[in-house]
GUDREN-30903 format. One record per residue (C-alpha): x, z, y; residue number from 0. Coordinates in steps of 0.05 Angstrom, whole numbers, plus 5000, padded with zeros to 4 digits. Layout:
# residues N
      x      z      y   seq
      X      Z      Y   NUM
...
# end
This chain:
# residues 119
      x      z      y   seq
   5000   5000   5000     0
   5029   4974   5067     1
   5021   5030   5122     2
   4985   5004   5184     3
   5015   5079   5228     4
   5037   5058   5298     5
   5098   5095   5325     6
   5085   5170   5355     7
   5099   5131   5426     8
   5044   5079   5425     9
   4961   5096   5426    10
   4937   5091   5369    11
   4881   5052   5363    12
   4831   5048   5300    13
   4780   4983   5287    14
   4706   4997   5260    15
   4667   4955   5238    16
   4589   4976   5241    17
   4529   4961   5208    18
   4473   4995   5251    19
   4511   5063   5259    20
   4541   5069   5183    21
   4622   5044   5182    22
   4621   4981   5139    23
   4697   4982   5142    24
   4748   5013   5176    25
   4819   5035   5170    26
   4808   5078   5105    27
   4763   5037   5075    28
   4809   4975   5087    29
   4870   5014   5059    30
   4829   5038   5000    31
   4802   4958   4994    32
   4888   4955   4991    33
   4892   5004   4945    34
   4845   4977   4890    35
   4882   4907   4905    36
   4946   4938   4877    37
   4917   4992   4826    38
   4867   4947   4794    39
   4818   5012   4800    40
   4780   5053   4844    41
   4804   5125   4804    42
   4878   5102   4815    43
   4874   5069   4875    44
   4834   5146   4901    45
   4897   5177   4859    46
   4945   5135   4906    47
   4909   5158   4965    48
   4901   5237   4947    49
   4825   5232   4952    50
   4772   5250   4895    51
   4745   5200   4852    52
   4671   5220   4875    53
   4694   5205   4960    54
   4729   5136   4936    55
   4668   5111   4892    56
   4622   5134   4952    57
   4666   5095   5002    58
   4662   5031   4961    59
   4585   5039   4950    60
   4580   5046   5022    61
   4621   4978   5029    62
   4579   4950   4976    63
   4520   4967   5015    64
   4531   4938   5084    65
   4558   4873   5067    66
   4509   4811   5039    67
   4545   4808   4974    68
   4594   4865   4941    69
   4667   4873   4961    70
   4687   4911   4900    71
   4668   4895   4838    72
   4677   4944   4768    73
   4680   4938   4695    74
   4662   5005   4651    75
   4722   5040   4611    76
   4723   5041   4547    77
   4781   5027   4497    78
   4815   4976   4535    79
   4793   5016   4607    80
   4755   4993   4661    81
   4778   4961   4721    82
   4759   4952   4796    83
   4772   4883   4831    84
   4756   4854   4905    85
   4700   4795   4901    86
   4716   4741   4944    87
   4676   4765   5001    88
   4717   4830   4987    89
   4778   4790   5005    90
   4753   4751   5063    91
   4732   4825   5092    92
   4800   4853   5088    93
   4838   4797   5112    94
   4789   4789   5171    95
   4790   4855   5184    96
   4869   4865   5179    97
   4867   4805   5233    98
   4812   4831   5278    99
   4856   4906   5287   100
   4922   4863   5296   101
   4896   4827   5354   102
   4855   4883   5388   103
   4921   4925   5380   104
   4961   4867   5413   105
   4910   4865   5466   106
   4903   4937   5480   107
   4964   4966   5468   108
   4998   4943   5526   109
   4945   4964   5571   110
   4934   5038   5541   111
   4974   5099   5566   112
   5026   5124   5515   113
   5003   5188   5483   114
   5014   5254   5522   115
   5025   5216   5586   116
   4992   5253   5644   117
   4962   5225   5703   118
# end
C-alpha cells in the first residue's frame, strides 16, 4: 500500500466523495480499495490496515452501496479460501478518485497556509 501522507509542513488536505451525506469514498476507503488490490481479501487487506474485520466489511458495503454497480466483489472461504477483488467500476473509482485528490492537492496546496502558521 502506497502512503498518500503529505509532509508535516504542507496542509493536509483529504478528498470526499458524497452520496447525499454518506462518504462513498474517501481516503480510507480508497486505501482500503488499495489494500484488497494487493491482499486479494477484505480480512487481510483490514489485517494490513490494523482495523477489525467487522469496520472493513462495513466500509466496503458502504462502497457497494453508493455506487450503481459494486466496487468489491467476494468469493466465500472454504478449502481453497475466499477472496475479495475490485470490479471494474471498483477500478475506475479508485483511479478517478486517486486523480481527483492529486489535482485538488496541486491546486490547493499552494494557496493554503502551512500548518501552525499564525496570522
Amino acid at each position: 500500500m502506497t502512503s498518500r501522507r503529505s509532509s508535516p509542513h504542507s496542509p493536509r488536505i483529504r478528498v470526499r466523495v458524497l452520496a447525499d451525506s454518506v462518504v462513498a469514498i474517501g481516503p480510507g476507503k480508497a486505501d482500503l480499495l488499495d489494500a484488497i488490490v494487493e491482499t486479494g481479501s477484505i480480512s487481510a487487506a483490514a489485517r494490513t490496515m490494523r482495523m477489525s474485520y467487522r469496520r472493513a466489511w462495513l466500509l466496503v458495503d458502504t462502497m457497494n452501496a453508493c455506487f450503481r454497480s459494486p466496487l468489491v466483489t467476494t468469493e466465500k472461504g472454504g478449502a481453497e479460501g475466499g477472496g475479495a477483488t475490485l470490479t471494474p467500476t471498483g477500478q475506475r473509482v479508485l483511479r478517478g478518485y486517486r486523480a481527483l485528490s492529486r489535482r485538488v492537492r496541486k491546486e490547493f496546496v499552494p494557496l493554503l497556509r502551512a500548518p501552525g502558521h499564525k496570522r
